[in-house]
C-alpha positions, 0 to 999 in steps of 0.5 A: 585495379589488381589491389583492389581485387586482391583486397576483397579476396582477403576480405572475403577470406576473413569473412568466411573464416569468422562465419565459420567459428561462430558456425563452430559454436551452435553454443553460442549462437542458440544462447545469444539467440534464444537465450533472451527470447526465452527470458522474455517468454518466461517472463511474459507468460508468468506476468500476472496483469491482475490486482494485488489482492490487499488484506485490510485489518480495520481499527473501528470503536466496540460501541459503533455500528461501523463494524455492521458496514465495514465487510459489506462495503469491503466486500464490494470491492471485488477481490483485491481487497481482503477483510481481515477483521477488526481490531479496538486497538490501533497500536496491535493493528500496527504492530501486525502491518510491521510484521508483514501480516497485512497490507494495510491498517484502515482506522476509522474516524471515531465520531465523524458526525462531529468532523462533518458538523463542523465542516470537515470532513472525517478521515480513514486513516490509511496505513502501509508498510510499503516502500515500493512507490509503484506499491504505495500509489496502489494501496492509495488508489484502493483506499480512495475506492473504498472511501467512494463506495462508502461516500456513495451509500451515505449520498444514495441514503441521502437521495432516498430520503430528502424530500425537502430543504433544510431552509424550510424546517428552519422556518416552521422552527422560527415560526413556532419560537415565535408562535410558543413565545406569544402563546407565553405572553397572552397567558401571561396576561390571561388571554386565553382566546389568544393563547388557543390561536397560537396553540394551533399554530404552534402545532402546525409548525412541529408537525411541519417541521417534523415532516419536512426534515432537510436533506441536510439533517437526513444525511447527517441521520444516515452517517450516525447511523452507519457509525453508531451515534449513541447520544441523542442529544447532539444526534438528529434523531434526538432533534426528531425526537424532541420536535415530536415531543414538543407536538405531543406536550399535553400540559400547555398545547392540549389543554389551556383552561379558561378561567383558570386562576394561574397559568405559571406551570404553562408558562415555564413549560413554554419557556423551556419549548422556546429554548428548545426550539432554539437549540433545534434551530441552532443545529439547523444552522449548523447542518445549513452551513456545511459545505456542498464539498463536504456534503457530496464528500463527508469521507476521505482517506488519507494514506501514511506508511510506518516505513521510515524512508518515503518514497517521494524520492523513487532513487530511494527504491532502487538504490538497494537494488541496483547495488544487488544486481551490480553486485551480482553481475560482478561477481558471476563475471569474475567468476565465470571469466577466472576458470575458463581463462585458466582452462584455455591458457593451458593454467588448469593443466598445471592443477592437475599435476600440483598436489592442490585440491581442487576444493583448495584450489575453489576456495582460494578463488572464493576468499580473494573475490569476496575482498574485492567485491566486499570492497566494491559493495562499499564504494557503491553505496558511499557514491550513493550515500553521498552525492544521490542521498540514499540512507542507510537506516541499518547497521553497516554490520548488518549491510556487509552480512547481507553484501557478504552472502550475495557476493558467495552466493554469486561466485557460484553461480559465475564458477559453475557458467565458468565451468561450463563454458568453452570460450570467454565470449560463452562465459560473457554471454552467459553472465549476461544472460543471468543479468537479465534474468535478475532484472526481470524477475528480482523484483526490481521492476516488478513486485514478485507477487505479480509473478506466478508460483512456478515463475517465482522458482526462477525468482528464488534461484537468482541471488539478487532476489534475496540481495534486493529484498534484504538491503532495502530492509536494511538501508531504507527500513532499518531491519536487521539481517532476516533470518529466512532470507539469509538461510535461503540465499546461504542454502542457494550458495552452497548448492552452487558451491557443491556444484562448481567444486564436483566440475572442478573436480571433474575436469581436473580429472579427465583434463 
């Protein structure tokens, strides 16, 4: 009984002890408590749950009446989606998508009437440069959108106007073939009594047939006109003119003449009526033999993105990232553990008495770690390269550049947490601390124009950023290294170079 008790005695000493030293360290207790609410916080109030505003160059033929259509029905989609004109040619709207200046390249379908004739439906062939596959889902998505709006006008066109069905215009039309033929055959043999009869049913049918145009021939009417349909011809609204022409033929319909000697002028006038009147119905049978999916859907988008990796595989995405924020943990770690260890092992009393320079002293510490971690980046992305298939589209010189300047620019962000700390369970936690900062806000997860502008600052101050945009330009698109974001990154780690060297400095001094 006696043991037992004195055994909770120095249970209750060693608990008493460490509440006392965590209690000892406010420090500490506020990073582990508020550091990742505020994180969290920051990330919450900057999250914009708003549509990605998309700006579309559309790729449409001078001559076609699209572009009339093309910023109304852009404009109907709200916000997300801005029009930023058009171009003739599909190679410079590419050459823009590539160079970031737009989101997506939009080319219409150069005579869609055509697809729809022959039962197809006509394409807007959609192109991005995304390789984020969340990005890509969404641009498929506002594609699919605009394509309904315009799907919908051309079916609210329709609506408005069929008042009848196709398979009564076909009938007129059969009918005044065969009427145009007997009317030929009486004046052939000079019955003229007979030849009038089937005038007037002649003329019956093309005006029956011209007032009961079928929904079929009236859809097909609105999408020439929506597109600019410029040959009359192959166009209904040549097939309406040729049955009006048809009514309004004086030589042989109006004017037949009893007695006459010779009919030969009417009779080849009517032979060309009949073949018209066959080529009427055979377009007729073409509108009929369009499919009700086509018919309630003549439009469709079909998304294709110029960036060489696809983004089926979604390991593809985050390979380059998680590389970025391995990377960077590593190298704050090494360095935010190697100068508080020194501190506390009583190593840094001896700088201050050795004729090293405390910028020496940093140096020596940058050039070993670079090494190793320049080793480390290599072996991450071999095991990535070979057994989760991630490519590498860029060169290797262009991967260890960018490698190169995320692990500088780390070192001095892990050496300043270094110096700052006054344990190695701070400097962990403060490692930590910028992990979690890089996850949330460097784009692995969430697309940095999701952010606000101030929010973007935190963005813009954590290594990986940079890292995770570069080395998946590099490994999936093939870039070389970006001038911008290397100047930026290398601008971040001087800076934090400068200010680990001033606290080194510093605390060599006043020890």
């Amino acid at each position: 009984m006696s043991s037992i008790f004195r055994s909770l005695i120095r249970i209750s000493s060693f608990f008493r002890k460490e509440v006392v030293e965590v209690i000892r360290q406010p420090r500490l207790v506020l990073t582990l408590i508020l550091g990742p609410f505020l994180i969290l916080l920051l990330f919450g109030v900057g999250y914009r749950n708003e549509p990605r505003v998309v700006e579309a160059v559309f790729v449409v033929e001078p001559n076609s009446n699209l572009i009339d259509s093309i910023e109304e029905y852009a404009s109907s989609l709200g916000e997300q989606l801005v029009y930023s004109g058009t171009l003739p040619d599909a190679q410079t709207a590419i050459d823009r998508l590539w160079r970031g200046e737009v989101d997506l390249v939009v080319i219409a379908p150069t005579r869609p009437e055509d697809s729809i004739r022959n039962d197809q439906p006509a394409i807007f062939q959609l192109y991005h440069n995304e390789i984020d596959p969340a990005q890509e889902a969404y641009l498929r998505s506002l594609g699919q959108i605009y394509i309904d709006e315009v799907n919908r006008r051309v079916i609210s066109q329709l609506a408005l106007q069929a008042q009848t069905n196709s398979a009564t215009v076909r009938e007129d039309i059969a009918s005044a073939r065969e009427n145009a033929a007997q009317m030929r055959q009486a004046l052939e043999v000079g019955n003229v009594a007979l030849a009038r009869e089937r005038q007037r049913d002649l003329a019956q049918n093309l005006s029956s047939a011209n007032d009961n145009v079928g929904p079929k021939a009236i859809l097909l009417d609105a999408i020439e006109r929506e597109t600019g349909t410029n040959n009359p011809a192959e166009s209904v609204a040549g097939l309406l003119g040729a049955l009006i022409a048809l009514q309004e033929s004086p030589a042989v319909i109006d004017n037949p003449v009893e007695n006459q000697p010779s009919y030969d002028a009417e009779i080849a006038e009517l032979r060309e009526t009949e073949e018209e009147l066959a080529d009427i119905e055979e377009m007729l049978a073409q509108f009929d033999a369009i499919s009700p999916d086509t018919m309630v859907r003549p439009f469709r988008s079909e998304l294709t993105s110029i960036a060489p990796t696809s983004t089926a595989d979604p390991m593809n995405f985050y390979a380059p990232a998680v590389i970025a924020l391995l990377l960077q943990h590593m190298a704050v770690t090494f360095g935010a553990l190697s100068l508080v260890r020194e501190r506390l092992s009583g190593t840094m009393e001896l700088f201050r008495v050795s004729p090293i320079a405390s910028g020496e002293a940093l140096i020596g510490k940058y050039l070993s770690y670079l090494l190793f971690g320049l080793v480390m980046g290599a072996v991450l992305f071999l095991l990535m390269y070979y057994l989760l298939r991630v490519p590498l589209l860029g060169t290797w010189w262009s991967f260890g550049l960018v490698v190169l300047a995320l692990l500088f620019t780390s070192l001095g962000l892990g050496f300043i947490i270094s110096l700052l700390a006054e344990t190695e369970s701070q400097a962990v936690q403060l490692s930590m601390i910028s992990l979690l900062v890089a996850v949330f806000f460097s784009g692995l997860f969430l697309d940095l124009r999701y952010l606000i502008q101030p929010v973007q600052v935190v963005s813009w101050l954590t290594p990986a950023t940079y890292g995770t945009h570069m080395l998946q330009n590099v490994i999936l698109r093939g870039y070389g290294v970006e001038v911008l974001y290397m100047t930026g990154l290398l601008i971040l780690g001087g800076a934090f170079f400068m200010v680990g060297w001033i606290l080194l400095q510093r605390q060599m001094r006043l020890g």
